[in-house]
MOPAC internal coordinates of N, CA, C and O (Angstrom, degrees):
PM7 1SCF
backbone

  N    0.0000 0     0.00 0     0.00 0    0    0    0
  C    1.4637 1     0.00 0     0.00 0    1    0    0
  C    1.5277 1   111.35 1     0.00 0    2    1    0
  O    1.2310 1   120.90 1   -21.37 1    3    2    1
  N    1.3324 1   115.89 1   158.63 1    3    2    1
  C    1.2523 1   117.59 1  -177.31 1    5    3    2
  C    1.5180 1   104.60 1   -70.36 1    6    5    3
  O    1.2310 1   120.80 1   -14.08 1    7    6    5
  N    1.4399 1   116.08 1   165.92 1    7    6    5
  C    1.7303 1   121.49 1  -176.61 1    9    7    6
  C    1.7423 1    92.29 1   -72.13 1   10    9    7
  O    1.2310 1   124.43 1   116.69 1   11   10    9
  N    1.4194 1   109.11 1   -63.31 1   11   10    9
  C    2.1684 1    86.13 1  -169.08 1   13   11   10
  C    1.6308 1    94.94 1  -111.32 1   14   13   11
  O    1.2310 1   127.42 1   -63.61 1   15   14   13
  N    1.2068 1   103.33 1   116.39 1   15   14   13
  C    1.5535 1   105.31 1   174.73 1   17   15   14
  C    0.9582 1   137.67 1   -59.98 1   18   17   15
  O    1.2310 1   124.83 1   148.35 1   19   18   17
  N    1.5885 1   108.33 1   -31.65 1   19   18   17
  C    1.3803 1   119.29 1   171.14 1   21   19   18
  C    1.6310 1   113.70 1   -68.38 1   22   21   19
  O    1.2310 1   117.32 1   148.57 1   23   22   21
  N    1.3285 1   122.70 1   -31.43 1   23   22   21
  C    1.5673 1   130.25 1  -162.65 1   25   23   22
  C    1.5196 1    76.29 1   -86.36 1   26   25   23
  O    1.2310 1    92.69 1   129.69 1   27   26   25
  N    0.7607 1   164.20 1   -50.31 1   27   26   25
  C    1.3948 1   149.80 1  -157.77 1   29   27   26
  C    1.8955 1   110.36 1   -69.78 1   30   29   27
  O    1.2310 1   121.31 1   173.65 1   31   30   29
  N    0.9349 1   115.09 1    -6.35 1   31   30   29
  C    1.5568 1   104.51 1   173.44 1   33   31   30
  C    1.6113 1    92.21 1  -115.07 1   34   33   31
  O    1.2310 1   105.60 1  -161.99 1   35   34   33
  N    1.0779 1   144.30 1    18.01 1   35   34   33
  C    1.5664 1   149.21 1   151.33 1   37   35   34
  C    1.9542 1   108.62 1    87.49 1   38   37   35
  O    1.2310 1   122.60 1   169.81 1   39   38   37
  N    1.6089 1   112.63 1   -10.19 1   39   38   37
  C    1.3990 1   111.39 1   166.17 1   41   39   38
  C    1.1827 1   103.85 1   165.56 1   42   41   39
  O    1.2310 1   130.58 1   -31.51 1   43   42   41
  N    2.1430 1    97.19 1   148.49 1   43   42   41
  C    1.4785 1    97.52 1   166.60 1   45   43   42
  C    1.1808 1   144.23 1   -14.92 1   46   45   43
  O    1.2310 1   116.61 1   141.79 1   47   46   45
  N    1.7264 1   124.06 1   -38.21 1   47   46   45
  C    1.4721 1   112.43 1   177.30 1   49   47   46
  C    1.3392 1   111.21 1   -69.52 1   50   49   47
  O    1.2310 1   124.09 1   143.09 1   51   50   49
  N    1.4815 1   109.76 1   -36.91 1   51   50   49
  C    1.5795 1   115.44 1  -175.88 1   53   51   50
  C    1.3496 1   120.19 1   -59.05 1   54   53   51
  O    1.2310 1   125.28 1   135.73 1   55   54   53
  N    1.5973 1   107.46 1   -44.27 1   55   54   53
  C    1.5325 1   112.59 1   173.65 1   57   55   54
  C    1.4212 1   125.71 1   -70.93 1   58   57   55
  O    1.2310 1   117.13 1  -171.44 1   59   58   57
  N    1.5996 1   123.06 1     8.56 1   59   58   57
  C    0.9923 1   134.04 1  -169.77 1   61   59   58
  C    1.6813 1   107.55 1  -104.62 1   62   61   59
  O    1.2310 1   122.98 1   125.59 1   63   62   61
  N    1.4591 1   111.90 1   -54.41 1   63   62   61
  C    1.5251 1   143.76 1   177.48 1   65   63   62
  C    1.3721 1    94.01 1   -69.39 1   66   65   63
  O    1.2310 1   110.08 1   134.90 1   67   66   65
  N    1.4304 1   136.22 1   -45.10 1   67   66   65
  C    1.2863 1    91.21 1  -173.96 1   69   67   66
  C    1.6284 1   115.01 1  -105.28 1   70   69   67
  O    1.2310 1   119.61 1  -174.28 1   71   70   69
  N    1.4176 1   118.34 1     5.72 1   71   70   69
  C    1.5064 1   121.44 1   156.49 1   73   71   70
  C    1.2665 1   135.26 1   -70.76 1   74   73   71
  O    1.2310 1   132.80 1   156.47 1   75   74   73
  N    1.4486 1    92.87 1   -23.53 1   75   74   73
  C    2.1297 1   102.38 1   160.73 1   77   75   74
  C    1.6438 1    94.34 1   -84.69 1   78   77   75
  O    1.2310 1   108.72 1  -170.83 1   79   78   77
  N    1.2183 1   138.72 1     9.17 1   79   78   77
  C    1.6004 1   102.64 1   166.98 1   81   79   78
  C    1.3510 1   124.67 1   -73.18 1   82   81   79
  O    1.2310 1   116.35 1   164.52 1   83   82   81
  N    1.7377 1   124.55 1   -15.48 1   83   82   81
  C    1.5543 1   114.84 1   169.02 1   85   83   82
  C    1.3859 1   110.33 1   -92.48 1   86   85   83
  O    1.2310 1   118.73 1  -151.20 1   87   86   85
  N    1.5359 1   120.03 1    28.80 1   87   86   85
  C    1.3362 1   111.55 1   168.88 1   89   87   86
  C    1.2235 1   129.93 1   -86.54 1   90   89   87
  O    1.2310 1    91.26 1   -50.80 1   91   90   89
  N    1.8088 1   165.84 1   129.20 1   91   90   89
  C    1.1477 1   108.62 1  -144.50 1   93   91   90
  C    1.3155 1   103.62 1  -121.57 1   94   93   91
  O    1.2310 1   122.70 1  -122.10 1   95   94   93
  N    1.2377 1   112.42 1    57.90 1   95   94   93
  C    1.6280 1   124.20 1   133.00 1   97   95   94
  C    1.1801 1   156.95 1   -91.88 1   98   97   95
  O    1.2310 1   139.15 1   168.75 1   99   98   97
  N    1.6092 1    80.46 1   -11.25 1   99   98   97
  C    1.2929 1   102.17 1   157.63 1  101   99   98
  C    1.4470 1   124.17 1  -141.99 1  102  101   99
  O    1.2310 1   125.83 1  -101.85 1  103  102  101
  N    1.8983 1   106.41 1    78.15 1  103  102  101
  C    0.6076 1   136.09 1   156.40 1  105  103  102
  C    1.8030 1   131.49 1   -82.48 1  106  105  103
  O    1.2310 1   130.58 1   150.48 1  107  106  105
  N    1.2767 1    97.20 1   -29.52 1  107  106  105
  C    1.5273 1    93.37 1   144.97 1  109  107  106
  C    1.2501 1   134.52 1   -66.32 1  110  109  107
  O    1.2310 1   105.11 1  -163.93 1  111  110  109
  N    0.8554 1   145.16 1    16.07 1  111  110  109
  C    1.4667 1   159.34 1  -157.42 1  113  111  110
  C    1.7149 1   101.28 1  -123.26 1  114  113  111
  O    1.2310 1   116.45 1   146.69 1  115  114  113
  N    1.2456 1   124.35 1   -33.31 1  115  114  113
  C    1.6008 1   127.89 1  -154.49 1  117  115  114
  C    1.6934 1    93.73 1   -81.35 1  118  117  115
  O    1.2310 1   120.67 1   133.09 1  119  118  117
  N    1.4632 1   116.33 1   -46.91 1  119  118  117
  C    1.3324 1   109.59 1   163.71 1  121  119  118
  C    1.5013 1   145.79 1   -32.41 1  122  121  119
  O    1.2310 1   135.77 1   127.97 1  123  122  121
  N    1.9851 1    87.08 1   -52.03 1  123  122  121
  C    1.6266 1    96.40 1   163.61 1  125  123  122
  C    1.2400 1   126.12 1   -81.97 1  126  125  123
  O    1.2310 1   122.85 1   164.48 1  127  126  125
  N    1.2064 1   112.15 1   -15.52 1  127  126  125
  C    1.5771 1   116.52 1   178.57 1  129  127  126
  C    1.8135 1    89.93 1   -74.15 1  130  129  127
  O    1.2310 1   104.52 1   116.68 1  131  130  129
  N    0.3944 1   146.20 1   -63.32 1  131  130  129
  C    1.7807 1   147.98 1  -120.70 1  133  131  130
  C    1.6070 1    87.34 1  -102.70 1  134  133  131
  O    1.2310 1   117.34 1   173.13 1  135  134  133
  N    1.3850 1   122.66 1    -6.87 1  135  134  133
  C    1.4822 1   110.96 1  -169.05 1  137  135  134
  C    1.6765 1    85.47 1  -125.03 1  138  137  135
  O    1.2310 1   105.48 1   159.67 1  139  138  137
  N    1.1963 1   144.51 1   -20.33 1  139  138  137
  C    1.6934 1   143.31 1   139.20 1  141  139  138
  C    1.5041 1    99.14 1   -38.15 1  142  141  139
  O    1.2310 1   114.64 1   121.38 1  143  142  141
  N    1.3729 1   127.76 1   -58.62 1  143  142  141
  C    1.5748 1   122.01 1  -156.40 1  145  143  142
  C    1.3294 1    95.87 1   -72.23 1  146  145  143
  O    1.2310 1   115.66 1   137.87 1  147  146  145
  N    1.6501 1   125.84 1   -42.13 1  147  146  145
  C    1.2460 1   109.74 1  -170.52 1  149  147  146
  C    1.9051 1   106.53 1   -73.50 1  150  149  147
  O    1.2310 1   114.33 1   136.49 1  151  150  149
  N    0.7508 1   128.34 1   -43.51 1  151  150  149
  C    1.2139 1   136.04 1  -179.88 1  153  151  150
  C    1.5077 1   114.73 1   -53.09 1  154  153  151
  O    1.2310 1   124.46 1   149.02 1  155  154  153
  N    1.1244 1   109.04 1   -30.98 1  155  154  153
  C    2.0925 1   115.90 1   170.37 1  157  155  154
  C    0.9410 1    96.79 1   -78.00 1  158  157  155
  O    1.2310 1   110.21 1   101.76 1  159  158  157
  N    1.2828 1   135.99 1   -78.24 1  159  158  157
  C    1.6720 1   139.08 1  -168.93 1  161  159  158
  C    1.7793 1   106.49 1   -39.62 1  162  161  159
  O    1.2310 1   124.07 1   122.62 1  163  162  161
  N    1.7520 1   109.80 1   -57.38 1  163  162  161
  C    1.1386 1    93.31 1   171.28 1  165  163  162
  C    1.6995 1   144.87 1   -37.27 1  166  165  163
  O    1.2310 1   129.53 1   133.31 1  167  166  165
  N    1.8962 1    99.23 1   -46.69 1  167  166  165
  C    1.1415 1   119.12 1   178.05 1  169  167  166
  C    1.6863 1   109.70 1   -40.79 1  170  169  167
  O    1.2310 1   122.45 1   147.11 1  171  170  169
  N    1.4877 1   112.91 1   -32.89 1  171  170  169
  C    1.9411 1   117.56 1  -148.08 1  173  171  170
  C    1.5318 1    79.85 1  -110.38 1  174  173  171
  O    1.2310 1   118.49 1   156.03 1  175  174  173
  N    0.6023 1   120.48 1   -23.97 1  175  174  173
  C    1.7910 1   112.20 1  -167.10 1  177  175  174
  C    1.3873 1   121.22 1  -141.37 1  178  177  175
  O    1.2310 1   124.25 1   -42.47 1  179  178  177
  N    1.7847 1   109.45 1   137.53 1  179  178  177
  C    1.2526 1   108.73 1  -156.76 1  181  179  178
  C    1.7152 1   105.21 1  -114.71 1  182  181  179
  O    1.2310 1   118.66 1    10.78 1  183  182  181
  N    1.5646 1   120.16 1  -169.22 1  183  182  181
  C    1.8616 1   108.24 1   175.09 1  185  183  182
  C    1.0425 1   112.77 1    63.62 1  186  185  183
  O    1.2310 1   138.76 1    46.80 1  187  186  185
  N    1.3273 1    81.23 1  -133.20 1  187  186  185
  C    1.7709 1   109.36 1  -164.12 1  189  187  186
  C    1.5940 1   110.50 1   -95.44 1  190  189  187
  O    1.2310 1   123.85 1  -168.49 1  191  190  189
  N    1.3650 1   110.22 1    11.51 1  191  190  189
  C    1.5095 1   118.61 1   163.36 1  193  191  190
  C    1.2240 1   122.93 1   -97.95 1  194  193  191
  O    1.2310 1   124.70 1  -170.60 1  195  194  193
  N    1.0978 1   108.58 1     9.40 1  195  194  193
  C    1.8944 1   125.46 1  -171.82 1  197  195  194
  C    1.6301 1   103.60 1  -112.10 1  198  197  195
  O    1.2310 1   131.19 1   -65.11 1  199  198  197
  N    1.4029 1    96.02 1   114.89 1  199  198  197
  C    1.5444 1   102.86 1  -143.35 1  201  199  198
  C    2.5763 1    92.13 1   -82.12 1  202  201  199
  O    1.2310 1   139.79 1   -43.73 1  203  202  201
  N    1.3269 1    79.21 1   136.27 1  203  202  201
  C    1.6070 1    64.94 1   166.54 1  205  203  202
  C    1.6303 1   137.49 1  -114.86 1  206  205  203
  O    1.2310 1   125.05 1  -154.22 1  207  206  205
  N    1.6088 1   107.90 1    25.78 1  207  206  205
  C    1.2196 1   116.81 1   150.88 1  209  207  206
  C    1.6597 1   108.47 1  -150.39 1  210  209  207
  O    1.2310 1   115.44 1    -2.19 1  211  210  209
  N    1.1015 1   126.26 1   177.81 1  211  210  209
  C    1.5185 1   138.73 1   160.31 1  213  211  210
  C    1.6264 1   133.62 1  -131.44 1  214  213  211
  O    1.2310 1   114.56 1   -10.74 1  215  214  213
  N    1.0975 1   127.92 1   169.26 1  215  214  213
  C    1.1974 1   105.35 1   177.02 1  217  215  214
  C    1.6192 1    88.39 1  -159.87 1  218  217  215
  O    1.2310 1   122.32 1   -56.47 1  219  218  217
  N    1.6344 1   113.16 1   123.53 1  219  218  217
  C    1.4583 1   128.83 1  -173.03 1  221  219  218
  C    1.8123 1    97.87 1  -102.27 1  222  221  219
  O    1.2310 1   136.68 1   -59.38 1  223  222  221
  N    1.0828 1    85.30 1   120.62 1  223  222  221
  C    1.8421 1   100.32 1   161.84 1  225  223  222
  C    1.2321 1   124.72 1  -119.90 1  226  225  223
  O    1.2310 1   106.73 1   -25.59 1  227  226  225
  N    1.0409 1   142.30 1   154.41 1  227  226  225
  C    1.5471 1   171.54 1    48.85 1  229  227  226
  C    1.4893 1   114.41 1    43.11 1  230  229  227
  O    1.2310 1   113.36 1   -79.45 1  231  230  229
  N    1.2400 1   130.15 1   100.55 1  231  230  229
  C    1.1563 1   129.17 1   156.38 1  233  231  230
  C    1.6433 1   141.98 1  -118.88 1  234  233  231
  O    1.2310 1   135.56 1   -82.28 1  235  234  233
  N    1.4015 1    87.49 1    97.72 1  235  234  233
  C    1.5263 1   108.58 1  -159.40 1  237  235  234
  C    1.7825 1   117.15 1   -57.28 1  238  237  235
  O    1.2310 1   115.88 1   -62.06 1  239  238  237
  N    1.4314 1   125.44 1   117.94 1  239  238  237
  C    1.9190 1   110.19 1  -164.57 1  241  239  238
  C    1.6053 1    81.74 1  -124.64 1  242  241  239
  O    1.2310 1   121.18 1   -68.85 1  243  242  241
  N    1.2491 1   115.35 1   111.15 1  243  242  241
  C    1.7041 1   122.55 1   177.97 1  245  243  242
  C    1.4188 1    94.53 1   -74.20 1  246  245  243
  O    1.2310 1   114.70 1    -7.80 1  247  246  245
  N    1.7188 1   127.65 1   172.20 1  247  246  245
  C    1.4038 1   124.91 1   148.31 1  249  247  246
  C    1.3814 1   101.90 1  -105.67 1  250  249  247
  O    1.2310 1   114.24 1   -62.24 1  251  250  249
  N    1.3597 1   128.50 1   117.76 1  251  250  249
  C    1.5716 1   128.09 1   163.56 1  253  251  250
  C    1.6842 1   108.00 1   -33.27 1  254  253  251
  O    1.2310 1   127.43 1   -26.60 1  255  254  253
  N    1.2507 1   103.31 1   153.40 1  255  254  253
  C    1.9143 1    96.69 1   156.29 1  257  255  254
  C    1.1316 1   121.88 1   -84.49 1  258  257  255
  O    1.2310 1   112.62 1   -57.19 1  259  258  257
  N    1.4440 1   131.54 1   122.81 1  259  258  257
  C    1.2777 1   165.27 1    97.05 1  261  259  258
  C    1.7321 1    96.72 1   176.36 1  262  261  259
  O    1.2310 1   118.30 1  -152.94 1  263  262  261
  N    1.0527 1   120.84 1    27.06 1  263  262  261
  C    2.0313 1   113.24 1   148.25 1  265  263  262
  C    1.7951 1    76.90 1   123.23 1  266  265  263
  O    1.2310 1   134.99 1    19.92 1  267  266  265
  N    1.3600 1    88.61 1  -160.08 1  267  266  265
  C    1.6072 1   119.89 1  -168.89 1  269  267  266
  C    1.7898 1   114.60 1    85.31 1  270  269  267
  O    1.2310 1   128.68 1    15.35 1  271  270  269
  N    1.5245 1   100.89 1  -164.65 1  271  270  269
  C    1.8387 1    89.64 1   169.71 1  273  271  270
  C    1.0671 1   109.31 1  -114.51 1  274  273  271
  O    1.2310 1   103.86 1     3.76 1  275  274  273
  N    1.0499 1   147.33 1  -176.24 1  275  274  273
  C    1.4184 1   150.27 1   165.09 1  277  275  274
  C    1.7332 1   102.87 1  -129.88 1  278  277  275
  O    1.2310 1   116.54 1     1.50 1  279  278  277
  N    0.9842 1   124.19 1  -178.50 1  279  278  277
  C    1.6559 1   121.24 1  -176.89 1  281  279  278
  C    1.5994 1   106.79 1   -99.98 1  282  281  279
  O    1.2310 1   127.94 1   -24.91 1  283  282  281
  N    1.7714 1   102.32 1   155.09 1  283  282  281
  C    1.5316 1    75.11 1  -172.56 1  285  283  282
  C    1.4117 1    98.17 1   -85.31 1  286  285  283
  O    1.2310 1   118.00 1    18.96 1  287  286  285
  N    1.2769 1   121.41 1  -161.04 1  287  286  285
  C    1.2705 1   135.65 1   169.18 1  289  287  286
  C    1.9888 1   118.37 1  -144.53 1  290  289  287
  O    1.2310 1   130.67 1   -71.11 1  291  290  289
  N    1.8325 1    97.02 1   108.89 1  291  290  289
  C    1.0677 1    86.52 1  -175.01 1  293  291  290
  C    1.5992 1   109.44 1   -92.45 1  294  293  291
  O    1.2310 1   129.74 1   -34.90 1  295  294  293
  N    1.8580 1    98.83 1   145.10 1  295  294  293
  C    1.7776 1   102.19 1  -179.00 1  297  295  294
  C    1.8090 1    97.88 1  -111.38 1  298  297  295
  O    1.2310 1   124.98 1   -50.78 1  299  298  297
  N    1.0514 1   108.04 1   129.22 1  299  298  297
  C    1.8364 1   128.25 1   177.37 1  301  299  298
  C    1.5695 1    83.18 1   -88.60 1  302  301  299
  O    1.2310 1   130.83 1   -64.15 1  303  302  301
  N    1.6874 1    96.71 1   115.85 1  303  302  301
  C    1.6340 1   131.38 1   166.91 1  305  303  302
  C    0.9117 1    90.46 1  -101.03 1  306  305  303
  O    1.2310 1    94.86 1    54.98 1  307  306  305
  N    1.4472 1   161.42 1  -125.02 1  307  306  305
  C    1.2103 1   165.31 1  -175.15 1  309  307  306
  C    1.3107 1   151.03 1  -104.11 1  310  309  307
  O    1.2310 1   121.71 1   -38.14 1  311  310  309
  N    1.3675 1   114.33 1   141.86 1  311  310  309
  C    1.4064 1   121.07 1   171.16 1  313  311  310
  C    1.6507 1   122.30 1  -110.78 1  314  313  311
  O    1.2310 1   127.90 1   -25.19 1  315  314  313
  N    1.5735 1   102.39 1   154.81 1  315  314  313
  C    1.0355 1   102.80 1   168.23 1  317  315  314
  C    1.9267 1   109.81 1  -162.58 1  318  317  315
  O    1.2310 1   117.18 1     0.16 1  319  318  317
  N    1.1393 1   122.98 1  -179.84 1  319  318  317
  C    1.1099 1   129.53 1   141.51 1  321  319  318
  C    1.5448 1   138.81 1   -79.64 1  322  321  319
  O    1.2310 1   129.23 1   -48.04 1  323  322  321
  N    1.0520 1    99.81 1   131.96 1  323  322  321
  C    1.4824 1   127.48 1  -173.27 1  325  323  322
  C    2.2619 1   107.14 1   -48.26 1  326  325  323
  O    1.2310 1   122.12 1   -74.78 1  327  326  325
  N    0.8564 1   113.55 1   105.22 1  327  326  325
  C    1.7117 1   106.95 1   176.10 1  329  327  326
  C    1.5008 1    95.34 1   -67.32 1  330  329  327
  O    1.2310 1   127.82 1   -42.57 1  331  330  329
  N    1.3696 1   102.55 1   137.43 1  331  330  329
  C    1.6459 1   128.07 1   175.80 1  333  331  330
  C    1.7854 1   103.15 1   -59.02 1  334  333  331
  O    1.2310 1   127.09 1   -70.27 1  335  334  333
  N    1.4313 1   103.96 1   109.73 1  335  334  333
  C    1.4502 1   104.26 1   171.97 1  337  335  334
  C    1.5322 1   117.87 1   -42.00 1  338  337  335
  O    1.2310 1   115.42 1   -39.25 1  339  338  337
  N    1.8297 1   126.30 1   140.75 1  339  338  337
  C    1.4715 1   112.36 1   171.47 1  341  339  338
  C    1.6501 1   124.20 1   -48.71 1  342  341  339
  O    1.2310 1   130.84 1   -14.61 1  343  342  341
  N    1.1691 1    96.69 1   165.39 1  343  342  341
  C    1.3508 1   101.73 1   172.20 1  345  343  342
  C    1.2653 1   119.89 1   -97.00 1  346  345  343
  O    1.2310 1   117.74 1   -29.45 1  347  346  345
  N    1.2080 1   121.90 1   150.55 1  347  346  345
  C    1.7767 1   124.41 1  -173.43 1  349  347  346
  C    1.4209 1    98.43 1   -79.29 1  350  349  347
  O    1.2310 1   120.10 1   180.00 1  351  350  349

């Protein structure tokens, strides 16, 4: 895992939005997220670097009772395919 988890999605709103995505109310949401990611990546990268599916997971790290680690466990929320960037 990254050292501060939260600084890694760049701010509170972010760390908020994307920790309700295995909630499942907002499971509508996994669509638009996953079609934002393809659409940024698209923007920076062109070809055969323009990915044409994804798949967003969840990785769940319990704390046992009384400390130690436990393993994490990643859960696959969703997949989909990538929409074909516009054309110029």
């Amino acid at each position: 895992p990254p050292p501060c988890y939260a600084a890694s999605f760049g701010n509170s709103r972010w760390n908020k939005y994307l920790s309700q995505l295995n909630e499942r109310e907002y499971v509508h949401h996994r669509r638009l997220f996953g079609d934002y990611l393809c659409r940024r990546w698209n923007e920076r990268h062109a070809g055969a670097d323009r990915p044409t599916g994804l798949q967003l997971y969840f990785v769940l790290e319990r704390t046992p009772p009384g400390g130690g680690e436990a393993e994490p466990q990643p859960m696959l929320l969703w997949q989909q395919t990538c929409p074909a960037p516009p054309r110029d």
